[in-house]
C-alpha positions, 0 to 999 in steps of 0.5 A, spaced: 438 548 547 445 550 545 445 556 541 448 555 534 456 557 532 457 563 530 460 563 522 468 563 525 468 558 530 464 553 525 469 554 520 475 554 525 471 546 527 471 544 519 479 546 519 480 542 525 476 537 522 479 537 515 487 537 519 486 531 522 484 528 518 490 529 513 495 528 520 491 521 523 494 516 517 501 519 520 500 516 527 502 509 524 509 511 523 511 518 527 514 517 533 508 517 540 510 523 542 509 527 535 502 524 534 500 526 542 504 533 542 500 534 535 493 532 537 494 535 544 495 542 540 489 541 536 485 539 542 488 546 545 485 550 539 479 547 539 477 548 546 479 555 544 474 555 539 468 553 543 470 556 549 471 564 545 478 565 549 484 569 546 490 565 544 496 563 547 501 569 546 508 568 542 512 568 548 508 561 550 509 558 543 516 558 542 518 555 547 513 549 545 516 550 538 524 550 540 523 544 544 519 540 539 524 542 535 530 539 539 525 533 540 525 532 532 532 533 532 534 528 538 529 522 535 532 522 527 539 525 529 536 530 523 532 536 521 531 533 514 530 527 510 523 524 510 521 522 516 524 528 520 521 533 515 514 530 515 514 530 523 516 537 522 511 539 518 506 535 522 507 540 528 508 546 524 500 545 522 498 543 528 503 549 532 500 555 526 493 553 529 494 556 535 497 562 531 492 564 527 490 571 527 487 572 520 484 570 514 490 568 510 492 564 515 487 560 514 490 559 508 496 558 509 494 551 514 490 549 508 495 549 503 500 546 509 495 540 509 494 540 503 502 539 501 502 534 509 496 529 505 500 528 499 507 526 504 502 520 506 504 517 500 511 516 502 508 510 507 504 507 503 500 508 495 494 503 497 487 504 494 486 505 501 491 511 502 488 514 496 481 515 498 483 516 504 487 522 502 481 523 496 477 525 502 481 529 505 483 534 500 474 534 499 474 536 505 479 542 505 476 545 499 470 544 502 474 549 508 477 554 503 469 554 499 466 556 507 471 562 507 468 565 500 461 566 503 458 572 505 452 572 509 448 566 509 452 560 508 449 552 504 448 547 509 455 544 510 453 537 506 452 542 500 459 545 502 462 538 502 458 536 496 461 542 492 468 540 495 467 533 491 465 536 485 471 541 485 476 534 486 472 530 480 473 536 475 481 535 476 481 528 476 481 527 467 488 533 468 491 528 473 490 522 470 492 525 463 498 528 467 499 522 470 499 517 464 503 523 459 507 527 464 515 523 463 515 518 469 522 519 474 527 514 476 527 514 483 523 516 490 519 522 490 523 528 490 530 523 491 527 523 498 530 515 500 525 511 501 528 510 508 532 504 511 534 497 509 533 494 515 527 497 516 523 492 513 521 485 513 524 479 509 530 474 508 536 477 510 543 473 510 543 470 516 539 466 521 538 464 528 533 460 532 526 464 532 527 469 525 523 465 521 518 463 527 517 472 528 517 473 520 511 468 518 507 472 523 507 476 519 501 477 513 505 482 509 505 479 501 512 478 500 511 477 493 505 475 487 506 470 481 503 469 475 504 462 471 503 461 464 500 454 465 498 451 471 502 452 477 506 446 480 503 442 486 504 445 493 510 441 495 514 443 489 512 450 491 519 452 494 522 459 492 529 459 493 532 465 497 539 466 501 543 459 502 546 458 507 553 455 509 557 458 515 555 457 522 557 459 528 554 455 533 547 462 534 547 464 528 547 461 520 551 465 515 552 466 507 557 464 505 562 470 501 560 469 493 566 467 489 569 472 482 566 466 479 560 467 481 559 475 478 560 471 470 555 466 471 548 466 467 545 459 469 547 454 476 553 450 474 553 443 474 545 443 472 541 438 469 533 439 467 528 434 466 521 436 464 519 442 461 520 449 464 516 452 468 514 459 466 512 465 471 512 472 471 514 475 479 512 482 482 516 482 488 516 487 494 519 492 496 524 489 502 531 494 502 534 487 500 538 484 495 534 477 494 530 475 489 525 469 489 525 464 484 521 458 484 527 451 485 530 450 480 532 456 476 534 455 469 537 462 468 539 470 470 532 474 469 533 480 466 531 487 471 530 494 468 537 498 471 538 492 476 544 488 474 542 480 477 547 476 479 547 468 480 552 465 485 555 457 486 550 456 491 544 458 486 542 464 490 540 470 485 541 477 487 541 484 484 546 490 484 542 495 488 537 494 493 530 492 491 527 499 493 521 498 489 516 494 486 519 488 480 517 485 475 521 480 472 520 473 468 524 466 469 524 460 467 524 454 472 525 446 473 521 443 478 526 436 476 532 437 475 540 434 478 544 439 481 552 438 481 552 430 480 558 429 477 562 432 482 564 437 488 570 442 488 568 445 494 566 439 498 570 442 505 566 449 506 560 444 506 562 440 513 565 445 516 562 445 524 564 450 530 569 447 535 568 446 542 559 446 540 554 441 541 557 436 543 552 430 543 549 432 537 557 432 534 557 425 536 551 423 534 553 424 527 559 421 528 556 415 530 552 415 523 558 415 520 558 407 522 552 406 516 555 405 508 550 408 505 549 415 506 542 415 504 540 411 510 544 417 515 539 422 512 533 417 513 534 415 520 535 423 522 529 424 519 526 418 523 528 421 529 524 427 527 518 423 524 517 418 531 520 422 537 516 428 540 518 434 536 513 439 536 512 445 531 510 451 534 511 459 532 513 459 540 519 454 542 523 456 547 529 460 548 536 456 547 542 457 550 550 456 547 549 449 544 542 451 541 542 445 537 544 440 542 538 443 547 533 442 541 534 436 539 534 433 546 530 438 551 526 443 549 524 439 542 520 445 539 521 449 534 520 452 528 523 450 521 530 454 522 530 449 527 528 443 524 533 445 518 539 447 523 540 442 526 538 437 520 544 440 517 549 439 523 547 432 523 549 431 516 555 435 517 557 431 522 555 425 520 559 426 513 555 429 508 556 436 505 550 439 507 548 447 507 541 450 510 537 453 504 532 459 506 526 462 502 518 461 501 514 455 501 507 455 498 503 460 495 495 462 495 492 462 488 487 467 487 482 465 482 479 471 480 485 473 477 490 468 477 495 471 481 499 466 487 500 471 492 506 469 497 506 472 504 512 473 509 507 468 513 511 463 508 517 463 510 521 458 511 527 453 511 529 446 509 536 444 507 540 441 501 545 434 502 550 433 497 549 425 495 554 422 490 551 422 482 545 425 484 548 432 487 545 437 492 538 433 494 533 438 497 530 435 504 525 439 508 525 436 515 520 440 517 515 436 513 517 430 518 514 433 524 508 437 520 507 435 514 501 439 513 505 445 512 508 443 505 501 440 503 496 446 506 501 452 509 502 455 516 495 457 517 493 450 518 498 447 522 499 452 526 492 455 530 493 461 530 493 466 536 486 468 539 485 476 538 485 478 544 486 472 547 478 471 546 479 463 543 471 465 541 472 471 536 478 466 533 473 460 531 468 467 529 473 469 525 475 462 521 468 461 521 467 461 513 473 462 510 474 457 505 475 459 498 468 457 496 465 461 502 463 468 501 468 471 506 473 467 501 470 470 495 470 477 498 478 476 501 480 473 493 476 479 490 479 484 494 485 481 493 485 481 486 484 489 486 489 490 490 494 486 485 491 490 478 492 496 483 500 494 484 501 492 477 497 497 473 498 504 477 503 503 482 508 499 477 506 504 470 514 505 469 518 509 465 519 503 460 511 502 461 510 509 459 515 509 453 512 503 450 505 505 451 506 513 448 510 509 442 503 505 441 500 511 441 504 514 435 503 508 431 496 509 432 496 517 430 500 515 424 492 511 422 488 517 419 481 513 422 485 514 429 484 521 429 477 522 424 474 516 429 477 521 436 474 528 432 468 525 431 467 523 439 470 530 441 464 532 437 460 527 439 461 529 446 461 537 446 455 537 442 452 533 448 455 536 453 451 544 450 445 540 449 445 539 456 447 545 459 441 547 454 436 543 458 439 543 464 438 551 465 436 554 471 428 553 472 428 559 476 431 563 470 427 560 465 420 563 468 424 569 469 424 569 461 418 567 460 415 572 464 419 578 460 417 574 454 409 575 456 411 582 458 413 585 451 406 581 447 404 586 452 408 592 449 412 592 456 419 589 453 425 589 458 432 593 455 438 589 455 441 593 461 434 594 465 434 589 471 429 585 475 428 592 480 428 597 474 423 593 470 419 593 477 419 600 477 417 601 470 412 597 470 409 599 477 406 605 473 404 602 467 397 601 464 395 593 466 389 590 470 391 591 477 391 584 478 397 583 472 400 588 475 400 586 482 402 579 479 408 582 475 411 586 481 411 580 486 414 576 481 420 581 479 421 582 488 422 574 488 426 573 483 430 579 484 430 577 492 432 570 489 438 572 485 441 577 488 440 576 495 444 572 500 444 565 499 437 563 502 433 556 500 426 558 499 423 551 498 415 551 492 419 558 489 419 555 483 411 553 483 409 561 486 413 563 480 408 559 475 402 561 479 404 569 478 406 568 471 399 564 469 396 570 472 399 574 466 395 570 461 
């Protein structure tokens, strides 16, 4: 049998421990040599440790540290910012390790951690993220309480124990903090929040297999709340980025014009029907999109973000959404956009010469139909009755994409569909661009919230027919007409983990919105959004709202009266338990110099357990009195004063002594 650790080595494991425990969340966004570099040196402390062998010398660290350095360096092109600083600081704890020679280094790698849990909240503000470091930080109090001990050491459940209770009595400063404490614009301490292109979601352009690597993707893109009920799941198209120049690889948005900065509702539109009101939450993406469900009747108004709307009814912002929004709108699902007529009808045939050409002379050959309605009808019955495929795999396609696709490969996902739609009506005559967004939504029904998620990306196209205007048509719901009706997930089987076809149908087994596996993933769900909407999204303007509520209240007499009396309520509560909740142990102790002095033996105020020992040692009592009183005052004394030692049935001795006082 192992002999235990001695004192040193099980408080260095319990650091060890405590530190990677605030370093494990970062592996998932510091390069692998950072994290491996890291744990390699914590390792290397531990063995160590165990071991009881001496610490590498200065002359050996260096070297490590200037070549990590240069690493850092070599990888962000930089020694500050965000992610350089936070890789820095992460081998700094794990480096100041291997050089601790005392106790105050002990503290110096706690108040590192300490200040490394909170850089996690640069990644992520989850509930999960907040535990996770909630547990972290009782873990390092936990390590700086074990250093206080002398001699004899608690249990180290009770160490983690009171490292909690010291995190709990901090939480009614910190919520207060948080709720009072003026809120500021921007990153954490002007940090930037890294870069655009970093994160997922729409962009200005889009080329065969975008949308296809996107919609694999189960990221919330954004979340929607309805006044009334939400519209049916084939009019659930939000429109984001229109496109219009193409290239022959890749679809561009067009530049907007100077009239497009004064425009507050989409030119040439016609409603029918009343609005559709609905408030969005929407993401962070480093873009410049906003989603709003077609069509939008108006500009919705941002707090310190200026929204745009241009003549292809794209709605924008000034800067890019580097945080969570909200704003609300107003929308049509029936509506005639541009009927009278259209300024611009030329941009919207344009075509790339030399490209394509079979798919060119198929839509000249459309050209031979009068009626421009029939041209749209037989390109989507040639998706309709012919073998194109829906698949989030399809083939790589070469120069002339849409003539492969079209007559080869005839698999693809919706940009795809939409593409090649959108050229065969330029080609055949008709003003036609390629429209990208989201298409549907899950509607959580514990708290009402629709969730959109990259997964539903998607994208259709927009003809312009004579006295109807731009006409949406989703040549996606020709091939597979489930994605409009029930989503992505059940028309396209999703891939096996894996590669287990087994642990698949495990997975979806169950996973209806009546299923307890649905209830429990709407459930979570729902926290997650009230977490997003009411502590992520607690804004300078929520604030300063809530605090002028707050002083419309004090005005009120009753207000202040109703909160004195709880403040009263609760201390006197709190003195009557502290009363009640007296040591027992303290209590006997009382209880016996309270029978002592009926026995003309009362204790001085400034005479302790051993001086009382010994002045009753000499006294006139019964030998079996005096023995009992002595024995109780060595335990209690042992007790109190001694090094920490539980000694289980203290408390019945102490009655069995005292009751011989009696």
């Amino acid at each position: 049998m192992s002999a235990p650790l001695s004192r040193d080595k099980a408080d260095t494991l319990l650091l060890i421990a405590s530190t990677l425990l605030v370093l494990a969340p970062h592996v998932l966004h510091l390069p692998l040599w950072v994290s491996a570099l890291a744990g390699a040196t914590l390792a290397w402390r531990a063995t160590v440790t165990l071991l009881g062998r001496r610490m590498p010398p200065g002359l050996v660290l260096l070297p490590v540290a200037v070549g990590a350095m240069a690493g850092v360096l070599h990888e962000y092109r930089t020694l500050l910012g965000r992610d350089a600083g936070v890789a820095m600081l992460v081998m700094l704890v794990a480096f100041k390790m291997l050089e601790m020679h005392a106790r105050r280094d002990l503290y110096v790698v706690v108040f590192l951690c300490l200040f490394l849990a909170l850089t996690n909240f640069f990644y992520s503000q989850s509930i999960g993220t907040g535990l996770l470091m909630a547990l972290s930080v009782a873990a390092l109090l936990a390590t700086l309480i074990s250093f206080q001990f002398t001699g004899s050491v608690p249990p180290l459940a009770t160490r983690l124990l009171m490292g909690a209770r010291m995190l709990l009595c901090a939480v009614p400063v910190a919520l207060a903090m948080y709720v009072l404490f003026p809120r500021v614009e921007g990153p954490l301490w002007g940090v930037p929040a890294g870069e655009p292109g970093a994160r997922m979601g729409l962009s200005d352009h889009m080329e065969p297999g975008q949308l296809a690597n996107l919609a694999q993707s189960e990221d919330t893109a954004f979340r929607v709340r309805f006044d009334r009920a939400p519209p049916p799941a084939e009019q659930l198209y939000w429109r984001g980025p229109v496109l219009g120049l193409y290239d022959g690889q890749s679809w561009t948005r067009m530049q907007p014009t100077a009239r497009s900065s004064a425009l507050q509702q989409p030119p040439g539109l016609s409603a029918r029907g009343s609005p559709v009101r609905y408030q969005v939450t929407l993401e962070p993406s480093g873009a410049r999109w906003l989603l709003a469900l077609d069509m939008p009747g108006r500009l919705p108004e941002i707090d310190g973000n200026t929204a745009y709307l241009s003549e292809a009814v794209e709605l924008t912002v000034a800067h890019p959404i580097d945080k969570r929004v909200r704003y609300e709108l107003d929308s049509f699902v029936g509506f005639t956009l541009q009927a009278d007529g259209l300024d611009d009808r030329g941009q919207w045939l344009l075509l790339p010469y030399g490209r394509n050409p079979r798919a060119l002379a198929a839509g000249k050959q459309l050209r031979a139909e009068p009626d421009p309605v029939k041209r749209v009808d037989a390109v989507l019955r040639q998706f309709r009755t012919e073998p194109f495929i829906y698949t989030l795999e399809p083939p790589l396609l070469g120069s002339d994409a849409v003539d492969e696709f079209l007559y080869h490969t005839r698999a693809g996902f919706c940009e795809h569909y939409a593409g090649a739609f959108v050229f065969l009506m330029r080609a055949a005559g008709i003003p036609a661009r390629v429209v990208t967004g989201y298409q549907g939504g899950e509607l959580n029904p514990i708290d009402g919230f629709m969730t959109v998620r990259q997964s539903d990306a998607h994208a259709w196209a927009e003809v312009w027919l004579a006295h109807r205007g731009w006409v949406r048509i989703d040549p996606t719901a020709a091939v597979a007409p489930e994605r409009v009706r029930r989503g992505l997930a059940q028309t396209i089987p999703q891939n096996a983990p894996f590669g287990i076809e087994g642990l698949a149908q495990l997975m979806q087994l169950d996973a209806g919105p009546g299923s307890l596996a649905g209830r429990v993933r709407f459930a979570l769900s729902a926290l997650d959004n009230s977490w997003n909407q009411w502590v992520l999204n607690y804004t300078p303007e929520r604030q300063r709202g809530l605090l002028q509520r707050l002083q419309e209240w004090m005005l009120d007499w009753r207000i202040p009266a109703l909160l004195a009396l709880i403040c009263a309520m609760l201390l006197s509560g709190s003195l009557l338990r502290r009363r009640r909740a007296a040591n027992p142990i303290d209590a006997l102790y009382s209880a016996l110099c309270h029978r002592l002095g009926q026995l003309g033996l009362a204790r001085a105020p400034d005479e302790g357990p051993n001086a009382y020992a010994q002045r009753i040692a000499g006294a006139d009592l019964a030998p079996e009195r005096r023995a009992a009183a002595a024995e109780f005052l060595r335990r209690y004394s042992a007790w109190r004063y001694a090094p920490y030692q539980p000694e289980p049935g203290l408390a019945a001795t102490l009655k069995r002594l005292l009751s011989q006082l009696r």
